[in-house]
C-alpha positions in Angstrom: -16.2 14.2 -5.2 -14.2 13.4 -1.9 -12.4 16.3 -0.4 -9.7 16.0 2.0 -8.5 19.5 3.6 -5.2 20.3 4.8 -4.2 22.9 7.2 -0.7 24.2 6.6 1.0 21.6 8.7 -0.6 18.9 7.0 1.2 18.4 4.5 4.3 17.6 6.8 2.1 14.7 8.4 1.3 12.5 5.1 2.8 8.9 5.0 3.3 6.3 2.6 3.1 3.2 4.0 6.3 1.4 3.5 4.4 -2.3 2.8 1.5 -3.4 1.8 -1.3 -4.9 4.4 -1.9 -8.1 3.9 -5.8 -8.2 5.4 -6.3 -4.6 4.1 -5.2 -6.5 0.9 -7.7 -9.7 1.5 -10.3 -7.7 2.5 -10.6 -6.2 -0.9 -10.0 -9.0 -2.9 -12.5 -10.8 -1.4 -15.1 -7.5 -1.7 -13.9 -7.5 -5.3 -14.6 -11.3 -6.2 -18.4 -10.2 -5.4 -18.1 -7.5 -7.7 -19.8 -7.9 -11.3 -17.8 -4.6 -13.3 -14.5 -5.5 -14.9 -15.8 -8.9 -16.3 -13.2 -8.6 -19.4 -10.2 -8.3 -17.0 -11.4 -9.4 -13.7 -13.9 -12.3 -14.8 -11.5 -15.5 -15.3 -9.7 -14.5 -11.7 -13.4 -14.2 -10.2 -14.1 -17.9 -11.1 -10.2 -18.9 -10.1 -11.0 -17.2 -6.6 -14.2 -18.5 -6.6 -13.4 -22.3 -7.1 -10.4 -22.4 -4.9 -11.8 -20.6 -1.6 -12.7 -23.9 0.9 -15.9 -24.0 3.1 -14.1 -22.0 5.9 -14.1 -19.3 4.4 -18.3 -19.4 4.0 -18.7 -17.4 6.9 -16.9 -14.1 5.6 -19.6 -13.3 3.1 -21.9 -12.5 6.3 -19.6 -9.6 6.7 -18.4 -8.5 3.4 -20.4 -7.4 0.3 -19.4 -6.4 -3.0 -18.6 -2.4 -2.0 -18.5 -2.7 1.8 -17.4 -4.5 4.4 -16.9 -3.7 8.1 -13.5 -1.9 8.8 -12.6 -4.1 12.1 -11.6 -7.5 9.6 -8.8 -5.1 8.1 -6.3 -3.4 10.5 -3.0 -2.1 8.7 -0.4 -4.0 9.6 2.7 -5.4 7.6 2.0 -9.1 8.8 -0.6 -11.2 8.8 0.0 -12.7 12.3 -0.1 -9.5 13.8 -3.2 -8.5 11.9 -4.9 -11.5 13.2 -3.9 -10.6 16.4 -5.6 -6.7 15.9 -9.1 -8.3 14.8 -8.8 -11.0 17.7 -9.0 -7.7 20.1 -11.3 -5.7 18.2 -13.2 -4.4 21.4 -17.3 -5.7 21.3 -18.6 -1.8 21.1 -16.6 -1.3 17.6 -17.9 -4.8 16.4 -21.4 -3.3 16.9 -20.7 -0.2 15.4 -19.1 -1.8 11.9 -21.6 -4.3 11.5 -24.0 -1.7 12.1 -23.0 0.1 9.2 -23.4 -3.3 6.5 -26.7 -3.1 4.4 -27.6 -6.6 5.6 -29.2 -7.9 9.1 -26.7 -9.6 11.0 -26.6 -13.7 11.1 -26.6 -15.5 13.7 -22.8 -15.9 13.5 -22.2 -12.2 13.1 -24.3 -11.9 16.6 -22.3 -14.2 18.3 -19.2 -12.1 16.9 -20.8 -9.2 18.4 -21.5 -10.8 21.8 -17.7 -12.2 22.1 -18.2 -15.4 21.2 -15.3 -17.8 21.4 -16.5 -20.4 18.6 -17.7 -17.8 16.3 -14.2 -15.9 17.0 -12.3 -19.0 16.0 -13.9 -19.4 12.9 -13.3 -15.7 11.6 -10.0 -16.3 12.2 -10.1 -19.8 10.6 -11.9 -18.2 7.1 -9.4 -15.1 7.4 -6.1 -17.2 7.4 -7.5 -19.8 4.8 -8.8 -17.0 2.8 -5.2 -15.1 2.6 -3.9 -18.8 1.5 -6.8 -19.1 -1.2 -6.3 -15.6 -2.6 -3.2 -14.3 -2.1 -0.3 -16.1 -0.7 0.8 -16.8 -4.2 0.2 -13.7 -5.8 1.9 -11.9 -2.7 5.4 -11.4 -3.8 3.6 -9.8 -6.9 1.7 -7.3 -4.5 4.8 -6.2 -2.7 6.8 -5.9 -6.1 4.1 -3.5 -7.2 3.9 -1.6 -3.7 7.6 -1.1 -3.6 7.1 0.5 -7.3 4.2 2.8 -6.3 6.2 3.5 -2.6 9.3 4.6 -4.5 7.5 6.6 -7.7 5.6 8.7 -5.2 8.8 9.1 -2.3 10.8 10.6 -5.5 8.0 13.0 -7.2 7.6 14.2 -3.1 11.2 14.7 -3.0 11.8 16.3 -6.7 8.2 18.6 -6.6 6.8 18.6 -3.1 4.2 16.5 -1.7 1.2 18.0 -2.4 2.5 17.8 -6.3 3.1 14.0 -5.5 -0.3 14.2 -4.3 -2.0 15.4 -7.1 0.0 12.5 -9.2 -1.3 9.8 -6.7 -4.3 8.7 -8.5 -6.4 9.3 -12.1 -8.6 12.2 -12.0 -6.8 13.7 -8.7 -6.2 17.3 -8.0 -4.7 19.6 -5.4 -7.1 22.9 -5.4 -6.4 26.0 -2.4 -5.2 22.9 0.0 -7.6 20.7 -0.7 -6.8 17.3 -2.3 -9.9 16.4 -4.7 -10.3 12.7 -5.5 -13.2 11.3 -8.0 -15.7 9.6 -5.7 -19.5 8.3 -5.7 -20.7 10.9 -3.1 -19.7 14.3 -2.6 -18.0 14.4 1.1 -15.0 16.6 3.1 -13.1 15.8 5.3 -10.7 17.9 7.3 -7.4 17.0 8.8 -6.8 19.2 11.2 -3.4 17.9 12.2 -4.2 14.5 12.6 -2.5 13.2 9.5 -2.7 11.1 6.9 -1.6 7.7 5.9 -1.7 6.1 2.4 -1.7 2.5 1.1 -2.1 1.3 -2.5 -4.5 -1.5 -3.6 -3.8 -3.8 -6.4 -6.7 -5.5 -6.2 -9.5 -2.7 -5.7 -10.6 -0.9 -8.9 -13.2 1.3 -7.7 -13.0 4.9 -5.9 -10.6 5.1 -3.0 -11.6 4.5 0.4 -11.4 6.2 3.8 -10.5 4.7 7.1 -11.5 7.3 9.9 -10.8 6.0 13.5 -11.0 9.5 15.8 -7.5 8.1 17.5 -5.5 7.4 14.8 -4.3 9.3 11.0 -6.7 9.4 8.4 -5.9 6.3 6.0 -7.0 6.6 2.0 -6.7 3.1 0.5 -6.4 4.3 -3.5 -6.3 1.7 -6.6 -2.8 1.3 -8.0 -1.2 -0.4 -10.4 -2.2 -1.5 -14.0 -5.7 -2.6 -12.7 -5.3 -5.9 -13.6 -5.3 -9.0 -10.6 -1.8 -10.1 -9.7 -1.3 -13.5 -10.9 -1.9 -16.1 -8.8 0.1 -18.3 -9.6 3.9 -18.8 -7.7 7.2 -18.1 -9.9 10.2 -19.5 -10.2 12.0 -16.7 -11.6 13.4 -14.2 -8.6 11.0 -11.0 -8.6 12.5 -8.0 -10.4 13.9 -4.8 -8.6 11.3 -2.1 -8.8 13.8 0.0 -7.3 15.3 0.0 -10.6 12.5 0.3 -12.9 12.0 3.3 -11.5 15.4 4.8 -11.1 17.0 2.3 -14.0 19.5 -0.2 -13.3 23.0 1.6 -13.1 21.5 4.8 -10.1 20.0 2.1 -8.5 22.9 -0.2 -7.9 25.0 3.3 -6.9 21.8 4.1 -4.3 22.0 0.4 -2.8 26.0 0.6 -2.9 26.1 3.7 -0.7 25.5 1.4 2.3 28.0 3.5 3.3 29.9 6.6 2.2 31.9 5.5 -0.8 34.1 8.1 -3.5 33.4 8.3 -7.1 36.1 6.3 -8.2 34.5 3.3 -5.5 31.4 3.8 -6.8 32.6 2.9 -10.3 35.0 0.2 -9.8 32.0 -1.7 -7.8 28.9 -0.9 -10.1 31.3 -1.5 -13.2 31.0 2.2 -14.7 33.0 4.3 -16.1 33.9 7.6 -13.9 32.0 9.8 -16.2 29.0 7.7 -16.2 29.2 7.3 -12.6 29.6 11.2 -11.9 26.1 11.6 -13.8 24.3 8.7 -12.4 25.1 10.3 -9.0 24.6 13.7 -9.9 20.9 12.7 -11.0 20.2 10.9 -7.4 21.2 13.9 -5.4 19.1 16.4 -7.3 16.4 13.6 -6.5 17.5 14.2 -3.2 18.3 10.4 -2.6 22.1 11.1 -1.8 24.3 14.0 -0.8 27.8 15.0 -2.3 30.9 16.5 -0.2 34.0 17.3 -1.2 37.3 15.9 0.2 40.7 17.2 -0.7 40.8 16.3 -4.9 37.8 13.0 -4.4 34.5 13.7 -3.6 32.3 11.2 -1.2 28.4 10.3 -1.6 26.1 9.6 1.2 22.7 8.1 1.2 20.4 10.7 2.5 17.6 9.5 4.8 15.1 9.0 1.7 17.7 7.4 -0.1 18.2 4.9 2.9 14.4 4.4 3.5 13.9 3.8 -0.1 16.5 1.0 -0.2 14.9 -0.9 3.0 11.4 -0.7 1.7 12.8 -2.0 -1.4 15.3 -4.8 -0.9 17.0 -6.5 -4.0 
């Protein structure tokens, strides 16, 4: 059992990341495509990853095995350039140290990582970038679909019950116990944050226990499987990508939410989303006990505003 300990200003310090990360992403698809668990539903997209991943790529099972893999390869970051960028300047002591931790002796390309070599640099970046075309790129807009979903399910159970209620809801088998969060894992282990914080991120491609990215400079990050625990597709579609935004809110609050751009009446709201007043006044009445938009009162009208989740909720999920 993992064990994460608040202190009572904790709980004020936990983010959701608002994207996914694409070489957080990569990094455990790739870990995953050396799993053997799963065969029923991960098998066929094993062999798909297997076949299409080119000879650059070769080099990245020095580094990464089927439950581990050193944490300097995945920096969280919302795009891929910049991520590259991050593992460019990984510094040559916290090379050591990752590599360190694998359960393999290091080949001579992972030494010449290690010792800053240019060559060996150039290809990591090389397998990295023609890996991320191999294995996601065309499953990517399914990923972010699926974040935005998770992003928005847990930003309205904070709002509605709290966060550490949100929390408990994160993940199967999780509980919140006398400020502790408890989270099924392989090895029994605590952690406390003490006011450092903590960041989360959803994987859709991970189906084991969630992971911990501890870095003594920066918020504790738990990387937790999501989703239906099946592979995105990999395959590109033509169709446009559906509005998680309103499978989770339904179609009518949702187009009221991303209509409140700015401050509009009732009778606004209903001649633009195509509603009838009544309908409307629920619709709004249920966002604003969600806490996604607030209601004033202005001679015989009333006006709705977004409220800063509403407004955060609508950028992390656009249209």
């Amino acid at each position: 059992m993992l064990r994460i300990h608040f202190s009572p200003g904790d709980f004020a310090r936990v983010r959701f990341l608002a994207r996914p990360a694409p070489l957080v992403e990569l990094k455990l698809s790739l870990m995953m495509s050396r799993r053997r668990d799963s065969a029923l539903l991960f098998g066929r997209w094993r062999r798909d990853v297997g076949h299409s991943l080119p000879a650059s790529t070769r080099p990245l099972w020095d580094l990464l095995q089927p439950h581990r893999g050193p944490a300097f390869l995945d920096p969280v970051s919302g795009d891929l350039e910049e991520g590259l960028e991050l593992v460019r300047g990984t510094p040559g002591p916290v090379v050591r140290s990752d590599v360190a931790t694998l359960e393999q002796p290091p080949t001579p390309w992972v030494r010449a990582l290690m010792a800053q070599d240019t060559h060996a640099w150039d290809l990591l970046d090389r397998g990295l970038r023609d890996a991320y075309q191999s294995v996601l790129a065309t499953s990517w807009s399914t990923v972010r679909e699926r974040h935005a979903a998770e992003f928005t399910r847990f930003a309205l159970t904070s709002a509605e019950h709290g966060v550490g209620p949100a929390l408990a809801a994160l993940t199967a088998g999780a509980r919140l116990h006398d400020a502790a969060w408890h989270l099924p894992a392989s090895r029994d282990r605590d952690l406390h944050l003490a006011g450092r914080g903590l960041t989360l991120l959803p994987t859709f491609h991970w189906t084991h226990e969630p992971l911990i990215g501890a870095r003594p400079d920066r918020p504790l990050l738990l990387v937790y499987p999501a989703g239906p625990g099946l592979p995105p597709p990999r395959t590109a579609t033509a169709t446009p990508p559906a509005d998680a935004l309103a499978d989770v809110l339904g179609p009518s609050r949702a187009r009221i939410l991303r209509l409140l751009d700015h401050p509009r009446t009732t009778t606004e709201l209903a001649a633009q989303a195509h509603l009838s007043l009544p309908t409307t006044s629920s619709h709004s009445a249920a966002l604003r006990r969600a806490g996604l938009i607030t209601t004033t009162r202005e001679g015989r009208s009333v006006q709705h505003t977004r409220t800063d989740l509403g407004r955060m909720l609508t950028e992390a999920v656009p249209a």
